[in-house]
N, C-alpha and C positions, 0 to 999 in steps of 0.2 A: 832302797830305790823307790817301793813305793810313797813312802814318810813324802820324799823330794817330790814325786808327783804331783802329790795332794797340797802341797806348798805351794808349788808353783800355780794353783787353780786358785786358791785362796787370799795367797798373798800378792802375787803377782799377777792375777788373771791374764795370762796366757796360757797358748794350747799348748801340751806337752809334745815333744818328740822319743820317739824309741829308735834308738840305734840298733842293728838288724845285722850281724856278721855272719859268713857262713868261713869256717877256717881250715884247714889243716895243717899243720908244723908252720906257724906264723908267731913264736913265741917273742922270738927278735924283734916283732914290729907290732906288742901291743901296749906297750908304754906309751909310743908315738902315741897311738890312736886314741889310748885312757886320757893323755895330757889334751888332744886337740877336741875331743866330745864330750868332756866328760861336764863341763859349765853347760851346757848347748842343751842334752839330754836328759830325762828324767828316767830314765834306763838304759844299759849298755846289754845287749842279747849276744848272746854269742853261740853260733850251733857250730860242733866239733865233729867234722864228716872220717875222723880216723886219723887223729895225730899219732906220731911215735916221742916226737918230742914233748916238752910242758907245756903245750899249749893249753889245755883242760885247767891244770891246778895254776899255772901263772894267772890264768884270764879269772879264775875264780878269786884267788889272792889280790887284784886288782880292785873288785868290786862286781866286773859282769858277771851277770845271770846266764848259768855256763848247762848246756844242754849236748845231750848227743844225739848223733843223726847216724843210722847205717848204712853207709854211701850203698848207693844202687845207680850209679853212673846216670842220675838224673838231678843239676843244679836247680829246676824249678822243683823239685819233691822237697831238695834240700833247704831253700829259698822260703818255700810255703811256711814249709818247718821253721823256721824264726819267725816269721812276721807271725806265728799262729798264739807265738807265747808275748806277745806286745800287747803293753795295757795304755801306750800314750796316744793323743790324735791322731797324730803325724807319724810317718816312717819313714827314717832313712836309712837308704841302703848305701854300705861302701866296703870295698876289702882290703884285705889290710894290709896289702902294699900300695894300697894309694894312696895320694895325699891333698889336703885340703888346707892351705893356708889361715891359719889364726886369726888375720886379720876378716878372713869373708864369713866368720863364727856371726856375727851381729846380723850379717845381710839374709843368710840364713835362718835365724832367729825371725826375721821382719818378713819373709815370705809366709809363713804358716799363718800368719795376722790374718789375711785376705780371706772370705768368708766364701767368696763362688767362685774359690780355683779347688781341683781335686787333684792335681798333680803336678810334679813341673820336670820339666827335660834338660838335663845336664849334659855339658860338654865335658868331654874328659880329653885332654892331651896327653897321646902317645907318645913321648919322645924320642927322638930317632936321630939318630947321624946321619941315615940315608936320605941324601934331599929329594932325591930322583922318585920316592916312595910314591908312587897314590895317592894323590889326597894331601901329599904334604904340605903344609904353614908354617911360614918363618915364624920364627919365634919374636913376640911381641918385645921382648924386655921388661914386661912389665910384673912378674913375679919372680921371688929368686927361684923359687922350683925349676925353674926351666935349668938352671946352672949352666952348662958351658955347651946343648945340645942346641944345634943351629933352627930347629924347629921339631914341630908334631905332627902325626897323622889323626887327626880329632876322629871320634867318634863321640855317637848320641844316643842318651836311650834319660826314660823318667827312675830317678832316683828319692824323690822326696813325694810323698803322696799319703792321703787321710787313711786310718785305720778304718776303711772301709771294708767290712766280712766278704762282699764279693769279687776285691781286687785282687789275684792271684797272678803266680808268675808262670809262664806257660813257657815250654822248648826244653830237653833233656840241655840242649846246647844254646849257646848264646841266651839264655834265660831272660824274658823280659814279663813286663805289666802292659806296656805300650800294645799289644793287641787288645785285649780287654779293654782296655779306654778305646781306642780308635772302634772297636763294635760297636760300643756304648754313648760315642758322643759326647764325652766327658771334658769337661774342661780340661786342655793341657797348658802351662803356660813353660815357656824359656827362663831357666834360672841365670843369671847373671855370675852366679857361681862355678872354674874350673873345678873339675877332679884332677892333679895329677897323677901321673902312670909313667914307670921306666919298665917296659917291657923286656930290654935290652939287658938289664941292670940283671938278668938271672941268672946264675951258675951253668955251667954245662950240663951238671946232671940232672938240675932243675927243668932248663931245657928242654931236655931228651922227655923227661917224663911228664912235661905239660904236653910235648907237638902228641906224644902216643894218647897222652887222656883226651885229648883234642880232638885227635882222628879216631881216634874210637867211638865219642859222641854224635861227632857230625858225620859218621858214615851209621849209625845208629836212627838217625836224626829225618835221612831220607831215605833208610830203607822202611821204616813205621809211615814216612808220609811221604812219597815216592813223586806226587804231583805239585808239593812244597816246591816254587820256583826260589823263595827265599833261602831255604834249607841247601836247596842243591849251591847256590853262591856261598855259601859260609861253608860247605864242604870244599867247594873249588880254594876259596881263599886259606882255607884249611891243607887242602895238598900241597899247595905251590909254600905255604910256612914250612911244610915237610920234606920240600925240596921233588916234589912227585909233579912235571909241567904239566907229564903227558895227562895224568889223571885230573890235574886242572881246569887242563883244556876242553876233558871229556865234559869236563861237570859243567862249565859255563854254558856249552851249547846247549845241554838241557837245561838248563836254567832259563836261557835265552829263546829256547824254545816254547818253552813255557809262559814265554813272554813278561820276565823276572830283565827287562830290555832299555832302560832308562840311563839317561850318556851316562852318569855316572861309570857305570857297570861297562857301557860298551866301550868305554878311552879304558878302561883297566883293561879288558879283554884284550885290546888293541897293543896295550902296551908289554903286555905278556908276549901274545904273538911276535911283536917286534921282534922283542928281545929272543925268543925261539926261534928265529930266522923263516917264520913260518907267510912271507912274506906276500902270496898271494890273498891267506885268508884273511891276513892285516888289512890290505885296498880294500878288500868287502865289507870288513866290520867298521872300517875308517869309513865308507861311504854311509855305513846308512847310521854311525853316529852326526856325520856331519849333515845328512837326511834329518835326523832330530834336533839338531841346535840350531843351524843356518837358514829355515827353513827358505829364507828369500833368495839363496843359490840356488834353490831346487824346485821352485814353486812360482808360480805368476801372480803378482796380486790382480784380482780380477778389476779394482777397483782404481788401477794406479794408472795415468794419464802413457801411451806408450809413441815412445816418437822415434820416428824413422830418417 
């Protein structure tokens, strides 16, 4: 791996990238990821938080630089822990049931080129049957990954950024870099790049033991940071995955209290409530989301000609 490094400065004066996985029992899906990074990167990292399967000796047999981690139900401890053994420019992070089209291998390549960006923010497509979802987007047609799912629920966070010592990943749960840049003022730019993601696509018993890792964290997540307005939404979003409304419900309002209040957040609240039959507090949350988007239903332009 390193040989390839030093190659690609020399020969090719380009900045390298280090691939950054954090894994458990994902043995099934590291050919995928060897086949789709392996041109792209001038090393493949791989931190093992406690497999029972081959994941360790497959990913080594492979070629990735294969480490272990002692899970302590913290994905930023786990997260640091990789990017701390990366020797390229660049670092990209992806796991390894996600996926990345072949074809956006180059377009990625061509981002790292740019001398005064420090990170860039990926969208990643959730797949989903359920149209009605949050958030949901018809699906474009434009990549076959979407396959036969009528659309996603996107989410966003920075996935590609400089081997910079003071970038770390911060949050037991939902683990990101995007606070440290957003303190810092750091360039961040939009990658024109999808990740996809079939969240649906998991076993039952997979399942069962993501929704408990999940609520274990993010009920971990705001009892250490209690006035986290963010923390307590990613635990609500966290319950209601768990099928728990009422503890949902609870969480938003603190959240909301906290003034964690932006439509986004208050039409999902809304739409929980609906669907909870909870139908008074619905008018309330609908009013003062439509209080933040419409603002000219509920406000007078002082400046606007008024005729009688």
């Amino acid at each position: 791996m390193r040989s390839r490094q030093i190659l690609n400065h020399l020969y090719y004066n380009r900045p390298t990238i280090s691939l950054c996985i954090i894994a458990k029992n994902e043995e099934n899906n590291l050919r995928r990821i060897y086949d789709t990074f392996n041109s792209l990167c001038s090393e493949l990292i791989l931190v093992d938080t406690g497999s029972s399967d081959n994941t360790f000796s497959a990913a080594s047999d492979l070629g990735f630089m294969v480490h272990h981690y002692n899970w302590d139900d913290d994905f930023a401890g786990a997260r640091n822990y990789s990017i701390s053994h990366a020797k390229g420019d660049w670092i990209l992070i992806i796991d390894p049931d996600e996926y990345v089209n072949s074809c956006d291998i180059p377009l990625l390549r061509h981002l790292v080129t740019f001398s005064n960006i420090i990170a860039y923010r990926f969208i990643t497509r959730n797949y989903t049957i359920v149209s009605d979802s949050v958030g949901f987007i018809k699906s474009p047609g434009n990549y076959p990954e979407e396959k036969d799912y009528p659309g996603f629920v996107p989410s966003f966070k920075c996935r590609l950024f400089r081997n910079h010592h003071n970038i770390r990943f911060e949050g037991c749960y939902h683990e990101m870099i995007d606070y440290y840049l957003a303190r810092n003022s750091l360039r961040v730019e939009n990658s024109p790049v999808p990740v996809h993601h079939y969240p649906s696509e998991l076993s039952n018993s997979e399942m069962l033991d993501k929704k408990s890792l999940y609520l274990r964290l993010a009920t971990k997540k705001v009892t250490t940071d209690p006035f986290n307005a963010k923390a307590w939404w990613e635990y609500a979003t966290t319950c209601r995955i768990a099928g728990d409304i009422i503890e949902c419900l609870r969480a938003m309002d603190i959240s909301l209290n906290l003034k964690y209040d932006n439509p986004s957040q208050l039409i999902e609240y809304c739409t929980i409530l609906k669907k909870s039959g909870n139908i008074d507090k619905f008018n309330h949350i609908f009013e003062k989301w439509l209080c933040a988007t419409h603002l000219n239903l509920t406000h007078i332009d002082e400046n606007a000609k008024i005729r009688y």
